[in-house]
N, C-alpha and C positions, 0 to 999 in steps of 0.2 A: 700942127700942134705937136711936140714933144710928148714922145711916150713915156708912162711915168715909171722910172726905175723902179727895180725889182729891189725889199729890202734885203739888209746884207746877213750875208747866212750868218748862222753862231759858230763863235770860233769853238775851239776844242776846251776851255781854258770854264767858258760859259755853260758849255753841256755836263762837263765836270761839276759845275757849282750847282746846276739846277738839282743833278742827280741827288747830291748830297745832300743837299736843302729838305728835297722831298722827303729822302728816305727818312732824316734828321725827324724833319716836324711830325712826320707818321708815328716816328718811335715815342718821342715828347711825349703827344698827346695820350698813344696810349697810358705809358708809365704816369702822367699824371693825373690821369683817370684811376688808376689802381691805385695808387696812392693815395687818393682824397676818397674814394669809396671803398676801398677794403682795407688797408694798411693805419689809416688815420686813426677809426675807432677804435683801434687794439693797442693804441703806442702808448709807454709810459709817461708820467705817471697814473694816466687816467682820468677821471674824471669826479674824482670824490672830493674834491673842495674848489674855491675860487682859484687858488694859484696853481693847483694839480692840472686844469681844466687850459688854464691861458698858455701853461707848460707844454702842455699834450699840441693845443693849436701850434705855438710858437714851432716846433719840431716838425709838426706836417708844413707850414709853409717855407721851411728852410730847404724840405727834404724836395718839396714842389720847383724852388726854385734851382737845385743842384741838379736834380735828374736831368732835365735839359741840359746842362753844363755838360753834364759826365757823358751824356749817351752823343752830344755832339762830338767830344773826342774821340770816343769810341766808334761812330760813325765814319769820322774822318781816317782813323789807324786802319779802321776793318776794309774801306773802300780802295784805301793807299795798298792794302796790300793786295788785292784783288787785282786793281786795273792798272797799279803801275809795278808790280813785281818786276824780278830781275827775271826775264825768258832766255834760254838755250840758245845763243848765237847771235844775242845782243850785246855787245860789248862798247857801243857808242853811249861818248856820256849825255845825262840830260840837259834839256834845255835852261841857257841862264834866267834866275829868276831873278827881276826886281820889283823894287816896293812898288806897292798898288796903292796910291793918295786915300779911294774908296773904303778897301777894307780896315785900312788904321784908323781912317776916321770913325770909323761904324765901330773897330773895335775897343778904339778909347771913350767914345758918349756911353757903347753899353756896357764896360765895368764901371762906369762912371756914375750910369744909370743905379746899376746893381747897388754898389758901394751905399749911395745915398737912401736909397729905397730901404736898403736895410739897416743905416741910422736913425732913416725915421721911425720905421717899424719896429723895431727894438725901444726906440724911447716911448713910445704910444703904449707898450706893453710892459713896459716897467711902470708907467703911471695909471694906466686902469686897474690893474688890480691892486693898487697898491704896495708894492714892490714883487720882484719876484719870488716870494716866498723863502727869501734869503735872510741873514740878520741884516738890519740896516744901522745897525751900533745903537747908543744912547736916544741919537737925537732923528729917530725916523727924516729921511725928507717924504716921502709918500705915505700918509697916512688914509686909512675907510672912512667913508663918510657917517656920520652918525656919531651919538655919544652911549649907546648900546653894548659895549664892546666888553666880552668877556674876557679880564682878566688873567692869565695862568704863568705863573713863575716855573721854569723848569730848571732845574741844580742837577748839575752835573758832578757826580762825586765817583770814586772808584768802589763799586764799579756798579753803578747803578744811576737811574734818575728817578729824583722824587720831584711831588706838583704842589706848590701852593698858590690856591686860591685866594686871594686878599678880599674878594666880593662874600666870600663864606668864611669871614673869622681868620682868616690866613691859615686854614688847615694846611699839613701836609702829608702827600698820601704818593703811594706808589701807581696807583692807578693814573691814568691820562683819560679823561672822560669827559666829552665837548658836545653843546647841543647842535642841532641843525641849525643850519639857515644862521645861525647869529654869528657875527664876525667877532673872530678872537685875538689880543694881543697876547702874543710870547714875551715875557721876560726872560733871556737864555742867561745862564750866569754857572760860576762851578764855585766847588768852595777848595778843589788840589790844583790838580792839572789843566791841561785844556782837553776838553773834550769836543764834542760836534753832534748836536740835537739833530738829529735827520728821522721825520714823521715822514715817512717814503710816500703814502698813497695820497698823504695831503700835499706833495710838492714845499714842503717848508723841512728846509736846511740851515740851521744857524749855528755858528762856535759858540762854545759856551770858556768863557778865559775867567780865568779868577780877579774879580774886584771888578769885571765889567759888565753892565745890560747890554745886553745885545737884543734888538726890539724885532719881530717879525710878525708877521700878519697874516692870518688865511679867515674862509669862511665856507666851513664844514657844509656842503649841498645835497649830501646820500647821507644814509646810513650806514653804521656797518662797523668789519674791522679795520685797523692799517694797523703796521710794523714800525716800531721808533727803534732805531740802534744807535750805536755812538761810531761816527765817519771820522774818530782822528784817534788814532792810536795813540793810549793813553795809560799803560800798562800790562801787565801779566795777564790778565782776566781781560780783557780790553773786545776780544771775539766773543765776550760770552755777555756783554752788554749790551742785550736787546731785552725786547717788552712789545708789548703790544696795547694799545690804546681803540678808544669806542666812540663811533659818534653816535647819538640815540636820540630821540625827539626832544625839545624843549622841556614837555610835561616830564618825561621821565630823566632828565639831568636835572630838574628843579628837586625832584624825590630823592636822586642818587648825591648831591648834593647837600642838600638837609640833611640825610639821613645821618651822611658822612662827617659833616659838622658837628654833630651831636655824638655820635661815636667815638672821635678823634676830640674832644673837649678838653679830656683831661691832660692828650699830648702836647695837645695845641698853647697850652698854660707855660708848658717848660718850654719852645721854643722859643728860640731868638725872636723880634718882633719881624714883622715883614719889613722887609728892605730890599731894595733894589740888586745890593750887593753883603752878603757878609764877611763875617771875619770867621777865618775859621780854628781860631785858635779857642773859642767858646764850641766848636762842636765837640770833643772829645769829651766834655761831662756833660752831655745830652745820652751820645750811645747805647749805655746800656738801657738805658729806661726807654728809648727810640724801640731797641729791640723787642724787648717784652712785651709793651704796650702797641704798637702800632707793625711790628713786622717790618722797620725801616733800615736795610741794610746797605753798608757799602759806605762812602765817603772818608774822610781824613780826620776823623774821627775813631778808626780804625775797626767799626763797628762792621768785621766783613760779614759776609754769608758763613754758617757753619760750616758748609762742606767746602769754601775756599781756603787756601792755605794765606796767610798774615805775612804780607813780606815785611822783611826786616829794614 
């Protein structure tokens, strides 16, 4: 009976890859253990509304899927210079390399893999939340389910934004003030320039262009504050165009609502009717009486802030 051969040792080429492999996956996993348990929770935008929240996921599994990418290279450069450095009275050159069938094939399925996984996952996450909290122009393709949906016009004028509600009389008010838990529609629109609605902690960013709706969608899940500024440079004052906005429970935006409808009544008379878009050659005989009555500064109506200078 034939003795049965001895299997055939590992070349040099094998010990190299296994070494790699190992150290490789060891790094992986840690980094993406830290990442999903310590890093995830704290990354922006947070977690204060529907689109801030799928935002916040969307970033940790990007950052899940790169850390591998990056610490394999990193793996690879750190190891190359270790075990194949140039040594002292080595001056023969290295061995010819050619293509390896194996690894091209491995490495065209897995950006192949990559590539597609994260088409699909990108479109699965544009459509659950109903877009990414971005404007989706006039005509939404992803709209919330339900017919629930609060309302809120935001105008973009120099250098300020005002809010009208169309659910409460079409007041408009400088306040930005949204209940929980109910999903809301953005109207963006400006009546000068273009500006850029960016509600930072709710994850919704939308241009605001003159003569256009711009439709975007979130649904406010905490309480609390966030930060609205204007993300498109749109004049002189253009860094000083921020605000701050409230999400508060249902019962007390039904309060702060009413109350505000009733207050703002007799503003609310001399405004343009609600519309999608205006004209803003009607806002310049609103201004002064905007001002006195309601505190509404800024716009192309030329009704600035006191303490700003009126450019010419």
């Amino acid at each position: 009976m034939a003795a049965s051969q001895a299997p055939a040792a590992a070349t040099p080429e094998t010990r190299h890859g296994r070494r790699i492999f190992l150290i490789w996956i060891v790094l992986a996993l840690i980094a993406d253990l830290l990442i999903w348990f310590l890093w995830y929770p704290h990354l922006p935008p947070g977690v204060m509304s529907s689109s801030a929240k799928h935002q916040q996921f969307d970033i940790a599994v990007l950052a899940l899927t790169a850390a591998p990418v990056m610490l394999f290279v990193w793996t690879y450069f750190g190891y190359a210079l270790v075990t194949w450095r140039h040594r002292e009275g080595d001056d023969d050159d290295g061995p010819p390399i050619f293509g390896h069938t194996g690894i091209q094939a491995a490495w065209i399925a897995g950006t192949a893999v990559i590539v597609l996984a994260a088409f699909v996952f990108g479109t699965v996450e544009l459509i659950a939340p109903a877009g990414a909290g971005a404007g989706e122009g006039p005509n939404p393709v992803w709209k919330p389910s339900g017919d629930n949906l609060l309302q809120v016009q935001v105008i973009g004028q120099q250098w300020q934004f005002t809010f009208r509600y169309p659910q409460f009389g079409g007041m408009e008010t400088t306040q930005l003030v949204l209940p929980q838990g109910r999903a809301v529609e953005f109207h963006v629109t400006s009546l000068d320039v273009i500006h850029s609605f960016w509600a930072y902690q709710l994850g919704v960013k939308a241009d605001a262009n003159p003569g256009v709706d711009n439709v975007a969608y979130t649904t406010p899940e905490h309480t609390g504050g966030f930060t609205v500024r204007c993300n498109e440079l749109c004049g002189l004052w253009h860094g000083a165009m921020f605000d701050y906005g409230t999400v508060v429970s249902p019962a007390a935006f039904q309060v702060w609502a009413t109350a505000s409808e009733v207050r703002l009544a007799s503003v609310t008379r001399i405004l343009p009717p609600y519309a999608l878009t205006y004209d803003p050659t009607v806002i310049p005989q609103l201004g002064q009486d905007l001002v006195k009555v309601a505190g509404i500064t800024g716009s192309p109506g030329y009704y600035y802030n006191p303490g700003d200078p009126v450019q010419p």
